[in-house]
N, C-alpha and C positions, 0 to 999 in steps of 0.2 A: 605338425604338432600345434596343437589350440594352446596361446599363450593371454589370459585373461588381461583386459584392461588395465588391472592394476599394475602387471607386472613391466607392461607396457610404459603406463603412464612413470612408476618407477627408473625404469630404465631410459625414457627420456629422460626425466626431471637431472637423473645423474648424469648423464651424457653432458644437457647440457650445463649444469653444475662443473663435471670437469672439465669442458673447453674452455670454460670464465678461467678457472681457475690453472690451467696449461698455459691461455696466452695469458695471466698475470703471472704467471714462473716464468717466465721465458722474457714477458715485457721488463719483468722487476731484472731480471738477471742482465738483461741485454743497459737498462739505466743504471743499474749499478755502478757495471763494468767503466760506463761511459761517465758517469758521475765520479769514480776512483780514481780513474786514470786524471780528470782534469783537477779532481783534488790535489793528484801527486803533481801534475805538471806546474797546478799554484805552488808548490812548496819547491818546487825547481825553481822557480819563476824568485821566488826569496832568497833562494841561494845565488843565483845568477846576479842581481844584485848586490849582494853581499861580495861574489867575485869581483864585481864593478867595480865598487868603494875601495876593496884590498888591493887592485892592479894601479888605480890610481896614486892612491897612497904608495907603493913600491915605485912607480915611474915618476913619481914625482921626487925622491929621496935619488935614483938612477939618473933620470933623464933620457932616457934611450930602452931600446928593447934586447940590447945586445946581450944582455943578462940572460937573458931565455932564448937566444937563438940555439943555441948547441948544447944547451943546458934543459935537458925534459927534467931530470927529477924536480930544480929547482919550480919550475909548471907542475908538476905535482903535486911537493908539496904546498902552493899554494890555493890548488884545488883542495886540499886534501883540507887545509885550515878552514876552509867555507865550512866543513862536516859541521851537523847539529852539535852544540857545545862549543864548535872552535875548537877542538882538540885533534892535533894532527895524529893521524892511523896510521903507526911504523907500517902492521904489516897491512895494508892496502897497498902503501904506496910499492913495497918490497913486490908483491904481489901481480901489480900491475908493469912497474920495470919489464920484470923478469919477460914479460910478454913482449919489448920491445927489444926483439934479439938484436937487431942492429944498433940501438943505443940512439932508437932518432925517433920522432913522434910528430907526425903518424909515422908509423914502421912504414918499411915499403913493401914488406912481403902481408899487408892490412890485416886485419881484426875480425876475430869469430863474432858471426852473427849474435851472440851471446854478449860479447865484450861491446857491441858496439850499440847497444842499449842502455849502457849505464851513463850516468851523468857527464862523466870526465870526459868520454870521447865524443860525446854529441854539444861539448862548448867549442867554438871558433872565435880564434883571437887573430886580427890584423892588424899589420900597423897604418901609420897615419896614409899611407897610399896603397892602403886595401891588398897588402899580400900577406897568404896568410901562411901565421907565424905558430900556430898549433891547432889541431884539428883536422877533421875530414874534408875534402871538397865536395862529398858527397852530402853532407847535409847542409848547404851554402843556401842552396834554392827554396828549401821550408825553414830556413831557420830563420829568427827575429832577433835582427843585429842594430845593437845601440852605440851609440859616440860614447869614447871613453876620453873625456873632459880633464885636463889640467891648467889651470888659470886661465881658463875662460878658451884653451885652444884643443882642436882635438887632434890627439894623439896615437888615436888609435880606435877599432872598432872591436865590439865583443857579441859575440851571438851565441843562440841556443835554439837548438832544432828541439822542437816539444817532442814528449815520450810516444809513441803510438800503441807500444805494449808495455807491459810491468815485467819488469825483470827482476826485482830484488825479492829474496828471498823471505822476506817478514813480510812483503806485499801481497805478493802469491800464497803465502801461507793464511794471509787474513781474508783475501779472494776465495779460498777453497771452504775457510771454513763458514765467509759468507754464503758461498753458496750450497752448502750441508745446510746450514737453517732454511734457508728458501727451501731446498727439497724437503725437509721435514717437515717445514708447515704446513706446504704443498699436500703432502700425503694424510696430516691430519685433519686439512681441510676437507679431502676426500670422504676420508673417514668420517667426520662428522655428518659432507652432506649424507652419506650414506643411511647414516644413522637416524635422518632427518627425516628424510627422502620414503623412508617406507614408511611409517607411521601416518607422513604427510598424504601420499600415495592412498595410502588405505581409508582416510578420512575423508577425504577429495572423493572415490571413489563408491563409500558407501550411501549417498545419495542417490549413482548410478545405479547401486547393484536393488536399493527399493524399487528403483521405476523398473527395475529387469524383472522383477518378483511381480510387482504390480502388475506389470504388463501383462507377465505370464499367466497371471489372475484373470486379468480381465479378457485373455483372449479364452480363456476357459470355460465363459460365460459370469464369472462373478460381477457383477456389473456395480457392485456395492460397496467396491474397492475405493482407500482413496490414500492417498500419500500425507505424510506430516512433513512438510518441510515449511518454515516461514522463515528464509532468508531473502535477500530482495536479491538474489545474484540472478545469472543464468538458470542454474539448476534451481532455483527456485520457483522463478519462471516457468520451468520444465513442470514443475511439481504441479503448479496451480493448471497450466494447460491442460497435465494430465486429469486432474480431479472434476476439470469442465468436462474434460472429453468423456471422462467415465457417467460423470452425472447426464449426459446428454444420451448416451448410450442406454443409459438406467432406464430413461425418460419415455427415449425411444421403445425399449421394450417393452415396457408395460404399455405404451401406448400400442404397440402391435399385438400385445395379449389382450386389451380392450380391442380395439380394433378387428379379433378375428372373434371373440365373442360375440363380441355386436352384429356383425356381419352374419355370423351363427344366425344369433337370434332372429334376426329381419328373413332371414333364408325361410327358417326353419317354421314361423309363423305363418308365411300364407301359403308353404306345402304342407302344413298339418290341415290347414282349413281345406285346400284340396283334396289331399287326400282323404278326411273326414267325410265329405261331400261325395265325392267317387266310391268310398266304401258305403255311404248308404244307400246311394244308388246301385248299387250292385247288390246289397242285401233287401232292394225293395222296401227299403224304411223310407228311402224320398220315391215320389216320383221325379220322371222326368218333364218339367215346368219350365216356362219361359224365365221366371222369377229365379229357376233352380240354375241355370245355364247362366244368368247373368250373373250371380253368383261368382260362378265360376271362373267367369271371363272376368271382372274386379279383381279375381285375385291373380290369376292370370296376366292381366295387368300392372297391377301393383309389383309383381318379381317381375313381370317384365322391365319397367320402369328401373327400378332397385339395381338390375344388373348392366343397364344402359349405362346410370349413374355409377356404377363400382367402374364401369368400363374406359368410361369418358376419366373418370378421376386418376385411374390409372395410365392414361395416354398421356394424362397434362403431367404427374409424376416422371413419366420415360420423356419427356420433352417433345411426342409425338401426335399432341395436337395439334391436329393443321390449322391454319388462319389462311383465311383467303382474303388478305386488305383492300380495302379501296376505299377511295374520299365515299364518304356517305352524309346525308343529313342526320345528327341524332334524332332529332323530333320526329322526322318521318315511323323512324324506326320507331322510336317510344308510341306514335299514335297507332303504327300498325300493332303493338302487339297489345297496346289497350282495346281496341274495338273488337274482339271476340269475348272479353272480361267485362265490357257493361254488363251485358245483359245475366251475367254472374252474381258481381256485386248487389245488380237489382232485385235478385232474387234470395239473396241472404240479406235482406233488408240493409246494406252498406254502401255509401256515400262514398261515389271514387269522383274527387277535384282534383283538374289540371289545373295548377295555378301556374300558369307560363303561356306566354304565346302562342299558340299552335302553328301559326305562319312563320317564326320565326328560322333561319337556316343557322344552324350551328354543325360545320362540318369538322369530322374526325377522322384518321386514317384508323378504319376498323374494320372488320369482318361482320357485317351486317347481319347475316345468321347467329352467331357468337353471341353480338349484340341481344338480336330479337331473343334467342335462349335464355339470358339472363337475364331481363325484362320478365319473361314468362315465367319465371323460378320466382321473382322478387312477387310478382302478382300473385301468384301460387302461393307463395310462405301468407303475404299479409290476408289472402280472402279465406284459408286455411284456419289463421288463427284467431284473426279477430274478432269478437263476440258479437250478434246482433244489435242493428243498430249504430254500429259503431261507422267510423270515416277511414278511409286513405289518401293524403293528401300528396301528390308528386310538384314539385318544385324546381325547377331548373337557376342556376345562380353563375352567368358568365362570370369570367375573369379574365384576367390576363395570359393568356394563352393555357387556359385547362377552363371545364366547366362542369359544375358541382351538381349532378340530380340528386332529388333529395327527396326518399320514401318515409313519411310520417305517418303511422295510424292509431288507433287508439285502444285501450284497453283490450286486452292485459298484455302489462309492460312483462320487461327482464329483468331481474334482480344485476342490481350490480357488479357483482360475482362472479354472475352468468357470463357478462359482456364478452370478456378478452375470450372465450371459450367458444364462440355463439358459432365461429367458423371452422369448428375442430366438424371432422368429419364423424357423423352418426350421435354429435351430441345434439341433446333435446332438453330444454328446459322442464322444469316441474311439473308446466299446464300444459304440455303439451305431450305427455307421457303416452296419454290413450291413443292409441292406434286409429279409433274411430275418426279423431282429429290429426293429431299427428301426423308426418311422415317417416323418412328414414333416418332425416335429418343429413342430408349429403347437399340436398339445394344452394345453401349458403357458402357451403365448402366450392362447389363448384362457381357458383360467380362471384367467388375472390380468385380463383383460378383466372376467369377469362378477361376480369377489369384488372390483374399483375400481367397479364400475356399481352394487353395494350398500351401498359406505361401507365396505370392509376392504381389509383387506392380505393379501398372500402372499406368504411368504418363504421363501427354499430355505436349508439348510443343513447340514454334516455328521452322520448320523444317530449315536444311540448303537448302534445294533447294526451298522451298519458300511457299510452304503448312504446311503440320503438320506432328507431328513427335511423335509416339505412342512407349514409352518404357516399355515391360514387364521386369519382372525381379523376376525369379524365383530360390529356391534354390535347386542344385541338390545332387544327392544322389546316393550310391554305392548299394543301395537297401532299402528295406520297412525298417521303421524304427520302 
């Protein structure tokens, strides 16, 4: 049987609601009991005194204890005058007699466990050489027994074994009906948590049961979803987690619905031009020409390219781009993959300056291919974009164990907008929309892929000569690590 959270969370909160309040009925009853009883045994404890001063005062007018040897009523009745008031109780004393069939105290046939609870049989009285003259010998060993003093000599000894249970009848009666209120409060303690308990339960609860909804939203595909909760607790916490989660999820998809557009698009662009090209060749509208074939093979190209790039970029997504490290010289690498590119630049009228030593050894633990591929990408974007005439300047800037290349070239720059965007994959700025120019816009994407796969960064930003200004920044190394 499915028992919902609340009912749950209910049925603890009361659970443990009533164990507080079980072990404080039970604590409270158990300190009661033990707080009553030493109440009662202080009010023995004043009467036992009281016997003190009255046996003095009589041995002191006697002189001797001979008076109470054979004599229990007259020991009684002066138990009996200690009573609250000082008023002697005919029938107590009558009462108690009668229990001493043989007329001698302690009897010798002893006392119902009843009778020998009460005050009178738990006093012991001895005389000046400790034997004793009234009383149990059984409670000698817990009782606390004092000098009974007559001008300065003693006389005699008096004790009283403290109460262990309550026995009198208005004690037990105030006992029972103390403990009737502790059981009532008890149960409407209950009651209240009870009463508390679900409301609370339900309140507590319905910030879960939004994110259960939400959730159930968002795994539906509504990615639009988002929670109100602004308290700073946990479930608050819970809230805002969720609303990033959902908004990242949002982000995500549209970026995967741009993303398969686009991907569309670039597909679909240079099989139309194929196939346009093959349909007029086959309708005898082209011939077949050298000029028609290369045609073909550019475009050919270009989706060949395009699908390298979708392929490579998905390997580095699944984490299954290989790297094959080793200490390498950067510069080597940087000059190998410029010297196929002079004679490029040279011919689109553009100015490529190493401003860096060329002999210089600045070694890195990289993948030298990796390497050379991003170099060729970076060379590729700026001889791509640049306008005639224009410069690219590469710059190298050691440091302390990383070192910074740095691609500057010149007009036309990137809007600033543009910037955080420039590495998004298949984005393409404004001037670079036309295809004739243009690529697929994946380059950039990929060698941020391969300078994060070696422990660096790359960042775009406004060039000084008035384009754009591409900094790697990797860290080097004295060998593998």
């Amino acid at each position: 049987m499915r028992v919902s959270l609340k009912y749950k969370f209910t049925l603890a909160l009361l659970g443990g609601i009533s164990t507080v309040v079980l072990c404080m009925h039970l604590f409270g009853q158990w300190s009661f009991d033990r707080g009553f009883l030493r109440y009662v045994n202080t009010v023995e404890r004043s009467r036992f005194e009281l016997l003190a001063n009255t046996l003095e005062n009589v041995y002191e007018d006697q002189q001797n204890w001979d008076f109470l040897r054979d004599n229990p009523v007259v020991w009684l009745k002066i138990l009996a005058s200690t009573l609250p008031g000082k008023q002697t109780n005919p029938e107590f004393i009558e009462r108690l007699s009668r229990s001493f069939k043989d007329g001698k105290f302690p009897p010798q046939h002893g006392l119902s466990p009843e009778a020998e609870r009460f005050f009178e049989t738990r006093v012991l009285l001895f005389d000046a050489d400790r034997k004793l003259l009234f009383g149990l010998r059984k409670f000698e060993e817990n009782a606390q027994i004092d000098p009974i003093e007559v001008n300065d000599q003693t006389v005699g000894y008096l004790g009283l074994a403290p109460q262990i249970h309550l026995s009198d009848i208005h004690q037990l009666e105030f006992v029972k009906r103390q403990k009737l209120a502790f059981f009532l409060i008890a149960v409407g303690m209950l009651m209240a948590a009870a009463f508390i308990a679900i409301p609370l339960a339900d309140r507590l609860i319905r910030p879960v049961r939004q994110l259960t909804e939400a959730t159930r939203e968002l795994a539906a595909g509504r990615y639009d979803i988002r929670t109100q909760r602004k308290s700073q607790d946990e479930l608050g916490q819970l809230s805002r987690d969720f609303n990033i989660l959902a908004a990242t999820l949002e982000q995500n998809e549209k970026a995967r619905r741009q993303w398969t557009a686009d991907i569309s698009h670039e597909l679909r662009t240079p099989l139309a031009v194929l196939r346009g090209e093959i349909e007029a060749l086959q309708d005898k509208v082209r011939e077949v020409t050298p000029q028609t074939l290369e045609t073909l093979h550019d475009e050919v190209m270009h989706l060949n390219r395009l699908v390298n790039d979708l392929y490579e970029l998905s390997l580095s997504d699944l984490g299954a781009l290989t790297y094959k490290k080793t200490e390498v010289n950067l510069v080597e690498v940087l000059q190998k993959a410029l010297t196929p590119f002079k004679s490029r630049f040279t011919g689109k009228e553009l100015q490529l300056n190493a401003v860096y030593d060329e002999t210089a050894e600045i070694l890195v633990f990289a993948d030298p291919e990796r390497l050379l591929q991003m170099f060729i990408n970076l060379l590729e974007n700026s001889l791509r974009y640049t306008h005639n005439g224009g410069t690219l300047q590469i710059s190298l800037e050691p440091g302390q164990d990383v070192v910074s290349l740095i691609f500057d070239d010149t007009a036309p720059g990137v809007h600033a907008d543009d910037l955080p965007q420039l590495f998004d994959r298949l984005f393409r700025t404004e001037f670079s929309r036309n295809r004739a120019t243009g690529g697929a816009g994946l380059g950039l994407s990929i060698c941020r892929s391969i300078v994060e796969a070696h422990g660096g960064t790359l960042t775009a930003e406004a060039s000084s000569l008035g384009g754009l200004s591409l900094k790697i920044t990797l860290p080097t190394t004295k060998g593998p690590q």
